[in-house]
C-alpha positions in Angstrom: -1.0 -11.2 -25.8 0.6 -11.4 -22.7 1.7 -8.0 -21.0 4.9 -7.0 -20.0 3.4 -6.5 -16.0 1.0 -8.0 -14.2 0.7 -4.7 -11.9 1.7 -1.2 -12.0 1.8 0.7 -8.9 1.7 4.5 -8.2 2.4 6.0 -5.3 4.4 7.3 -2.2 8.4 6.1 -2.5 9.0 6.5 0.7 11.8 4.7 2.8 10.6 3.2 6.5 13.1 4.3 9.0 12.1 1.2 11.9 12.2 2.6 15.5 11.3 -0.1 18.2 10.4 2.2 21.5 9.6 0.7 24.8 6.3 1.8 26.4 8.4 4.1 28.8 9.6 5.7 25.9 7.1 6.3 23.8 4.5 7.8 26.1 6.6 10.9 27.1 5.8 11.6 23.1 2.6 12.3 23.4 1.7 10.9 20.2 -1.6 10.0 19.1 -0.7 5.9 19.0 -1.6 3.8 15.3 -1.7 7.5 13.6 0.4 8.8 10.2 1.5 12.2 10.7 3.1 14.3 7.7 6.0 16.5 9.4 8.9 18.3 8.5 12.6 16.8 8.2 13.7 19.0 11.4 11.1 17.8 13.5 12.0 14.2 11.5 15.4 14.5 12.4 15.0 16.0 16.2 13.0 12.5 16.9 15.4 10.0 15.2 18.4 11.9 17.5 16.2 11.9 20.8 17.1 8.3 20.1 20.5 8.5 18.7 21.3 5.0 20.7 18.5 3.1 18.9 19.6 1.3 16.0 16.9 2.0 13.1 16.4 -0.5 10.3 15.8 1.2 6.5 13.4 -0.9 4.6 12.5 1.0 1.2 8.1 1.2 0.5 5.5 3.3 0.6 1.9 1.5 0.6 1.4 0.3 -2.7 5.0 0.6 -3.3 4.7 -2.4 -0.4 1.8 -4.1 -2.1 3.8 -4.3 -5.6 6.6 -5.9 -3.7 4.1 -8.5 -2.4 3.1 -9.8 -5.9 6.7 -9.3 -7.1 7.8 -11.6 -4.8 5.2 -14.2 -4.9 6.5 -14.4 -8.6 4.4 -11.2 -10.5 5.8 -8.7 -12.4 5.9 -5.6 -10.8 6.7 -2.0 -11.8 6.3 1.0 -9.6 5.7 5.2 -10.6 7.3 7.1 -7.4 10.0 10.2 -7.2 12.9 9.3 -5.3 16.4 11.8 -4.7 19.6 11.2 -5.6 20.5 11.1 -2.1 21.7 8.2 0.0 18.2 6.7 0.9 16.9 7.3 -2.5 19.8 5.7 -3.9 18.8 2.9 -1.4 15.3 2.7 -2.3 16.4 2.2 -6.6 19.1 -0.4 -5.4 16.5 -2.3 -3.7 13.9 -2.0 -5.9 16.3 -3.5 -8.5 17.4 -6.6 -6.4 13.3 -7.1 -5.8 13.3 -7.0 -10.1 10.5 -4.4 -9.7 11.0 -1.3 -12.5 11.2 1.5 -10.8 10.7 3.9 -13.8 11.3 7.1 -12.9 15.6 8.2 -12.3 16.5 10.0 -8.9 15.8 13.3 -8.9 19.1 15.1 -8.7 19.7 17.1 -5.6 16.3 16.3 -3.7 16.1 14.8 -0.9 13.9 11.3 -0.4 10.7 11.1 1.5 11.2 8.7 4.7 8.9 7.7 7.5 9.7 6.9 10.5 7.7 4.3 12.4 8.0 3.5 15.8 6.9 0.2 17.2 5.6 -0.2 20.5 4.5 -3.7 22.5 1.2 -4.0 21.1 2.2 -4.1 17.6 0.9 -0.6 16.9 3.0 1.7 14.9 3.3 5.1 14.8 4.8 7.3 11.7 5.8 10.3 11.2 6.2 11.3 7.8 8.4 13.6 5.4 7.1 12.8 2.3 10.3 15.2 0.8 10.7 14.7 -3.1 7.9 11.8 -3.3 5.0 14.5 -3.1 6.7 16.1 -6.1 5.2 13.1 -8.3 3.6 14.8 -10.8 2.0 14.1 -14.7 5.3 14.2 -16.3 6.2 11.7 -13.8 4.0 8.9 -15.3 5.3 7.0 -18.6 1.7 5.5 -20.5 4.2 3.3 -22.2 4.7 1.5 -18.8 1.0 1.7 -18.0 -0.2 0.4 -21.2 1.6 -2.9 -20.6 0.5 -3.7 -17.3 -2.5 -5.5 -16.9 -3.6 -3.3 -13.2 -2.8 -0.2 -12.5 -2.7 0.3 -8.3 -3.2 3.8 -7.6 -2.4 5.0 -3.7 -5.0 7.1 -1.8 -2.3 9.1 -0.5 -1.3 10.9 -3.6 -4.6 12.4 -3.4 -3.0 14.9 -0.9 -1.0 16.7 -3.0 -3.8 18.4 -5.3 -1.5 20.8 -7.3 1.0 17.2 -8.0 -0.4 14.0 -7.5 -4.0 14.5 -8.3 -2.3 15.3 -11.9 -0.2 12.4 -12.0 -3.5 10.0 -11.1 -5.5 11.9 -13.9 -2.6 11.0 -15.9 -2.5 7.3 -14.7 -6.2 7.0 -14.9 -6.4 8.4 -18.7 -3.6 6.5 -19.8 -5.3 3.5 -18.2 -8.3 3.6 -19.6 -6.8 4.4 -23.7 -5.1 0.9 -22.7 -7.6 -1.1 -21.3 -5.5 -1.3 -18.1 -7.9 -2.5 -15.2 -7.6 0.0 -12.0 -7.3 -1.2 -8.5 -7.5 1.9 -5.8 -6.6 1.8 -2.5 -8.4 4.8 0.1 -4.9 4.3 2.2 -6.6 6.2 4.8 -10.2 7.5 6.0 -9.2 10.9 5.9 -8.6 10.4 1.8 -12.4 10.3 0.7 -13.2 12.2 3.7 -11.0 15.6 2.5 -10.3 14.6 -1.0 -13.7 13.5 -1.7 -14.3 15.2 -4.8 -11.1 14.0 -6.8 -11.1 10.4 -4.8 -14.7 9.6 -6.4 -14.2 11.2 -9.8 -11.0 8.3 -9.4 -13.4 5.8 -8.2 -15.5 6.2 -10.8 -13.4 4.9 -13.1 -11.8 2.0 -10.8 -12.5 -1.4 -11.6 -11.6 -2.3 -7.8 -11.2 -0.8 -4.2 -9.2 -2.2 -1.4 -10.1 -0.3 1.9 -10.2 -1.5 5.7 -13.8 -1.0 7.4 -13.1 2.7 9.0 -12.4 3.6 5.3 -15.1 1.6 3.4 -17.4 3.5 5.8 -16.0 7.0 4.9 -16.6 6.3 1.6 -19.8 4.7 2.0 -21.6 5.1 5.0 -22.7 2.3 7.5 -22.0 1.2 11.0 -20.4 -1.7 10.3 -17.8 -3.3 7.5 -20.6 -5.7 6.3 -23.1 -2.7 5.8 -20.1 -0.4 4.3 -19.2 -3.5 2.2 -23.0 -3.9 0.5 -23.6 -0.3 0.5 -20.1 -0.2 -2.2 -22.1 -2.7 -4.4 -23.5 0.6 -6.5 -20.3 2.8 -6.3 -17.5 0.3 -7.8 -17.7 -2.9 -9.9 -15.2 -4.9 -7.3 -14.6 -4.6 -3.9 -12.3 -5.7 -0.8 -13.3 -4.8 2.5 -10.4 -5.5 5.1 -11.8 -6.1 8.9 -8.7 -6.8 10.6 -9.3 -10.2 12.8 -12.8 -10.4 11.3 -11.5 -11.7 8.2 -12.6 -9.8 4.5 -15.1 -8.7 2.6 -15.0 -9.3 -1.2 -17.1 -9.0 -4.4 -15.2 -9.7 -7.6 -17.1 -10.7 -10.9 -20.4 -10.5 -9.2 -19.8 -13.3 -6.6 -19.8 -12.6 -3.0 -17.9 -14.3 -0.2 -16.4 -13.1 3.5 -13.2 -15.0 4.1 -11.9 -15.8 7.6 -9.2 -14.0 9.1 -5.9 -16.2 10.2 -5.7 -16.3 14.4 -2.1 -14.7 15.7 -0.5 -12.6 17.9 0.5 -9.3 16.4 4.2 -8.1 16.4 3.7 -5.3 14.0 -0.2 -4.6 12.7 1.1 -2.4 9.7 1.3 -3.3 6.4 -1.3 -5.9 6.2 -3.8 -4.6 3.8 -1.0 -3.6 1.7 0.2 -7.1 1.5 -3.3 -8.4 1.0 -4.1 -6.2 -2.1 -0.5 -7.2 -3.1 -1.2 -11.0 -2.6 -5.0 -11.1 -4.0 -3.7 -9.1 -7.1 -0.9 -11.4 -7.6 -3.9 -14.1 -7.3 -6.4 -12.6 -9.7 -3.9 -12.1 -12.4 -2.3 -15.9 -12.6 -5.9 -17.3 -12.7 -6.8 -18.0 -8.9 -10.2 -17.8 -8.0 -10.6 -14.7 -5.9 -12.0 -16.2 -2.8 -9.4 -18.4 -2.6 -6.8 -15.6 -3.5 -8.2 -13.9 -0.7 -8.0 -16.5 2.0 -4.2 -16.8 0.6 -3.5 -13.0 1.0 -5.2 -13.2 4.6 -2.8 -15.9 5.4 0.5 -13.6 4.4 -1.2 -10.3 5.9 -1.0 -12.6 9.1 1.9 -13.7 8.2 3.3 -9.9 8.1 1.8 -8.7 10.8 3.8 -11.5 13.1 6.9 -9.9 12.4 8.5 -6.3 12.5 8.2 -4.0 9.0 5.2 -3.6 6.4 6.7 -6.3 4.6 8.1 -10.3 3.6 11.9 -10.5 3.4 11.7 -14.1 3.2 9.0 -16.7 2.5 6.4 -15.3 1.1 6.1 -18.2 -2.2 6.1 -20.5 0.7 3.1 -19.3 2.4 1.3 -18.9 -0.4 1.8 -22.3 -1.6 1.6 -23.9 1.9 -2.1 -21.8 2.2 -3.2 -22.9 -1.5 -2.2 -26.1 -0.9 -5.1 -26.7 2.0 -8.1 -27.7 1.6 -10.5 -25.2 1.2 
């Protein structure tokens, strides 16, 4: 019997606050450029008004928050576990979620404030964030509904919650048990290198019960060893039944259902180089779960990671079914 969601996702509700900074302006910073940053709303705040004549843009995500969006809006059903305020960009971020006909199944929390990151994008596509993750680091056990898990057929966990052991390490055990009573599949993501590499203990005891990871090489080789992606990539074969190693324009590496393939990555020019693995997983999951092979899901979600990273913010506002079907429709 069909279930009510192709993919739950848990994770970070953040919304992206989209600062576009000119070389000239950026260096004075002395920011460390392509890195995430947790900070505190003051120092948030202080930033956003040192460039009080910008105009921001607010796009509401959080990694696999981004990623459910994806397959939502290739046509999935999507539902999303995150904490959110009842403030005006958590307000935003419910609105949103309901006009992208994602469930978003947790309420505002009343009197909180929302997380937000702000990302600054300089000329070579990098971005920089600095993050106040705010009420979305409260997510917590009681946060996650097994009702909404058990009819989903994948569960997407974010690496990030991982960070907050006394919280979010609780609401993933909770995810993860309520998973597996359901025979929900479980799709992890390492969201960063520093994940396995500080939360190794709770990250593998997850792992161990995921039937897929998507990580990027760097993270694939914090998790397990190697100099390269293709060596991190065979090295994975023993730790998790499926796999997706992201190499940016080297293309991916993939193992699903025993059979093994590297798929080509899409030539561009980069506006804007995050959010591609998130709309990858989001794209290949969408793929796996409406009976696309996963080689050729793959080559489809490297064609709308391209696709994303071409333009500014981690995600599609427009045209994503069309670049699927324009990418399925090829000869491959």
């Amino acid at each position: 019997m069909p279930r009510a969601f192709d993919l739950i996702g848990l994770g970070n509700s953040l919304v992206d606050i989209l600062l576009e900074l000119t070389d000239a302006e950026f260096t004075p910073l002395a920011f460390e450029k392509g890195t995430m940053r947790l900070t505190e709303r003051d120092e948030q705040q202080a930033l956003l008004k040192a460039f009080g004549d910008h105009e921001p843009r607010l796009v509401s995500g959080g990694s696999v928050a981004n990623s459910v969006i994806a397959c939502s809006q290739l046509g999935g059903k999507g539902a999303f576990i995150g904490c959110v305020g009842d403030d005006r960009y958590g307000l935003h971020y419910q609105e949103e979620f309901k006009e992208l006909a994602i469930d978003f199944v947790n309420d505002p929390l009343v009197n909180e404030t929302t997380g937000t990151c702000v990302s600054i994008i300089t000329p070579d596509a990098e971005r920089t964030m600095r993050t106040c993750l705010a009420v979305s680091s409260h997510l917590a056990a009681r946060h996650v509904p097994a009702s909404k898990i058990a009819a989903s057929e994948w569960l997407f966990v974010e690496g990030y919650v991982f960070a907050n052991p006394s919280t979010g390490q609780h609401a993933i055990r909770e995810a993860l048990k309520a998973a597996k009573a359901a025979g929900t599949k479980v799709a992890l993501t390492c969201s960063d290198a520093f994940i396995p590499q500080v939360f190794g203990d709770a990250f593998r005891d997850a792992l161990a019960q995921s039937d897929l990871l998507f990580c990027n090489a760097t993270e694939a080789q914090a998790v397990a060893g190697g100099a390269t992606a293709a060596e991190a990539f065979a090295a994975l074969k023993g730790v998790v039944p499926n796999v997706v190693v992201t190499d940016g324009p080297n293309g991916a590496f993939v193992r699903y259902h025993g059979a093994e393939c590297h798929v080509p990555a899409f030539v561009c020019k980069p506006v804007d180089v995050t959010g591609a693995g998130d709309m990858f997983a989001g794209s290949f999951l969408y793929g796996i779960t409406h009976g696309v092979p996963a080689e050729k899901a793959a080559r489809a979600a490297n064609f709308l990671a391209m696709k994303v990273i071409t333009q500014i913010g981690a995600r599609l506002h427009t045209g994503a079914k069309q670049f699927w079907s324009e990418c399925r429709s090829e000869r491959q």
